[in-house]
PLY file of the C-alpha trace (Angstrom):
ply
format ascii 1.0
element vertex 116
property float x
property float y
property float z
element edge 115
property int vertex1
property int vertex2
end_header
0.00 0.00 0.00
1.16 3.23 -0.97
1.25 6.18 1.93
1.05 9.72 0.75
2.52 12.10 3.28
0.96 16.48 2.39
3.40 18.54 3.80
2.00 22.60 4.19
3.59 24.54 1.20
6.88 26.50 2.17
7.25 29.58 3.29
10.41 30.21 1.15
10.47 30.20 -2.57
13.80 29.75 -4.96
14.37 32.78 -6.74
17.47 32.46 -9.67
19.56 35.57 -9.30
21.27 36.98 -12.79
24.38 34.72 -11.71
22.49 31.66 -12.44
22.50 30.75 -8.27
19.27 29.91 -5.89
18.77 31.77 -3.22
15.88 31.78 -0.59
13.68 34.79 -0.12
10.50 34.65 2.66
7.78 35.61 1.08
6.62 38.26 2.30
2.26 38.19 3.02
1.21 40.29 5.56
-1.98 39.81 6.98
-4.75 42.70 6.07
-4.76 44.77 9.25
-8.52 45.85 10.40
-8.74 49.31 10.89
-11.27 50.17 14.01
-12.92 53.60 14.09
-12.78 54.41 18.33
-15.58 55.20 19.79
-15.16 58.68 21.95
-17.24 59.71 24.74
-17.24 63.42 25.37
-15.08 64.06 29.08
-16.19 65.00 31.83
-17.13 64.44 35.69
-19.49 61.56 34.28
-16.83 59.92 32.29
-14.92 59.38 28.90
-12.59 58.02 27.21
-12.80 55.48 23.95
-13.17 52.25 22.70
-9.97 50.95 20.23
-11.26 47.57 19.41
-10.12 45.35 22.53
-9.76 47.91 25.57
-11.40 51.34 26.81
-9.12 53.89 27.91
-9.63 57.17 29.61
-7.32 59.87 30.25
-8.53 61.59 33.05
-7.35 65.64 34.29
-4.09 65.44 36.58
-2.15 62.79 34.68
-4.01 59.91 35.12
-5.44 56.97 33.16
-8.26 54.58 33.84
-8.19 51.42 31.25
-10.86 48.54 31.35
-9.44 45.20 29.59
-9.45 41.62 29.35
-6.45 39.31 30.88
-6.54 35.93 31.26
-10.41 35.77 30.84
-10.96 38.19 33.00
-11.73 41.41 32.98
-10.17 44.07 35.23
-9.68 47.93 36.19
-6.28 49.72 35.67
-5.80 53.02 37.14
-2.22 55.12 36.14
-0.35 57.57 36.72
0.64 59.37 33.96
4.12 61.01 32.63
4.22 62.49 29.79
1.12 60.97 28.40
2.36 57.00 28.86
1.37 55.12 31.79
4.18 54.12 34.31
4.07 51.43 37.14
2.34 53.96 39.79
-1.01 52.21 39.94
-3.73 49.61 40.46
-4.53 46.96 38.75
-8.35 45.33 40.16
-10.70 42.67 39.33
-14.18 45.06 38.08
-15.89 43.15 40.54
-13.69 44.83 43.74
-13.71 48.45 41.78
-17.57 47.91 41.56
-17.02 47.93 45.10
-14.93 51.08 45.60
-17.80 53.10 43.30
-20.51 52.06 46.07
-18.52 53.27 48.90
-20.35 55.61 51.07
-17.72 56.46 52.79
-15.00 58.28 51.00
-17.16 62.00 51.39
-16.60 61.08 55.40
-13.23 59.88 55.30
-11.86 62.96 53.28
-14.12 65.19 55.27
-12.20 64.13 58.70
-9.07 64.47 56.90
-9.66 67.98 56.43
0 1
1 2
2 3
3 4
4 5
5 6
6 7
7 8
8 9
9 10
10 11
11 12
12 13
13 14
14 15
15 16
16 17
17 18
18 19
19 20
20 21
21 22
22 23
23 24
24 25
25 26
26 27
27 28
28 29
29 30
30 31
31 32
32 33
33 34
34 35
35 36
36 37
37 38
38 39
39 40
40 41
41 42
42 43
43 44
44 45
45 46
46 47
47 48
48 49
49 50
50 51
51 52
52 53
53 54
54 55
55 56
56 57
57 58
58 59
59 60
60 61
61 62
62 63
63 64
64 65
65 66
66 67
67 68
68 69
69 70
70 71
71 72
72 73
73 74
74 75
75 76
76 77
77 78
78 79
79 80
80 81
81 82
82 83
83 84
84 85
85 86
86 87
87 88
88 89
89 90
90 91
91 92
92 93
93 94
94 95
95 96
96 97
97 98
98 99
99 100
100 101
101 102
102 103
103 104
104 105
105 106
106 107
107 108
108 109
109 110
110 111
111 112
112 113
113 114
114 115
């Protein structure tokens, strides 16, 4: 019995050169890239920021940056601090579910008010 074996075509293809040699380019396909139109939100107190296809990102006053994405499945809260418009390490990085939490707190207009 007679086994035939496909193999997936190469990625390299001999090209002759004016000297008569092979050589081996790549070829070169690049995939078409999908060009998503973000979706802004005016700013303000209420919120803002825009949609770029996978994440929502907000650049708040004062330097700072609020992103909502996905990571391993789940999706979480990312607050920054700003320099120079990029995010650096200074920040938190929260499950939704426990910033949920944080927006319900009836106690931050207390706290800050005995602070003062």
């Amino acid at each position: 019995a007679h086994t035939h074996t496909h193999t997936a075509p190469s990625e390299e293809e001999d090209d002759v050169s004016s000297g008569g040699e092979r050589e081996k380019r790549k070829k070169t396909k690049e995939p078409a890239k999908k060009k998503v139109k973000a979706e802004k939100k005016s700013e303000g107190e209420e919120g803002g920021g825009e949609w770029n296809g996978k994440e929502w990102i907000w650049h708040m006053e004062d330097n700072v940056q609020l992103q909502v994405s996905k990571w391993k499945g789940k999706v979480y809260v990312d607050v920054r601090h700003l320099w120079e418009g990029k995010p650096t390490k200074k920040g938190i990085h929260i499950p939704v579910e426990v910033f949920k939490k944080l927006q319900h707190w009836g106690k931050l207009d207390e706290a800050v008010q005995k602070l003062q």
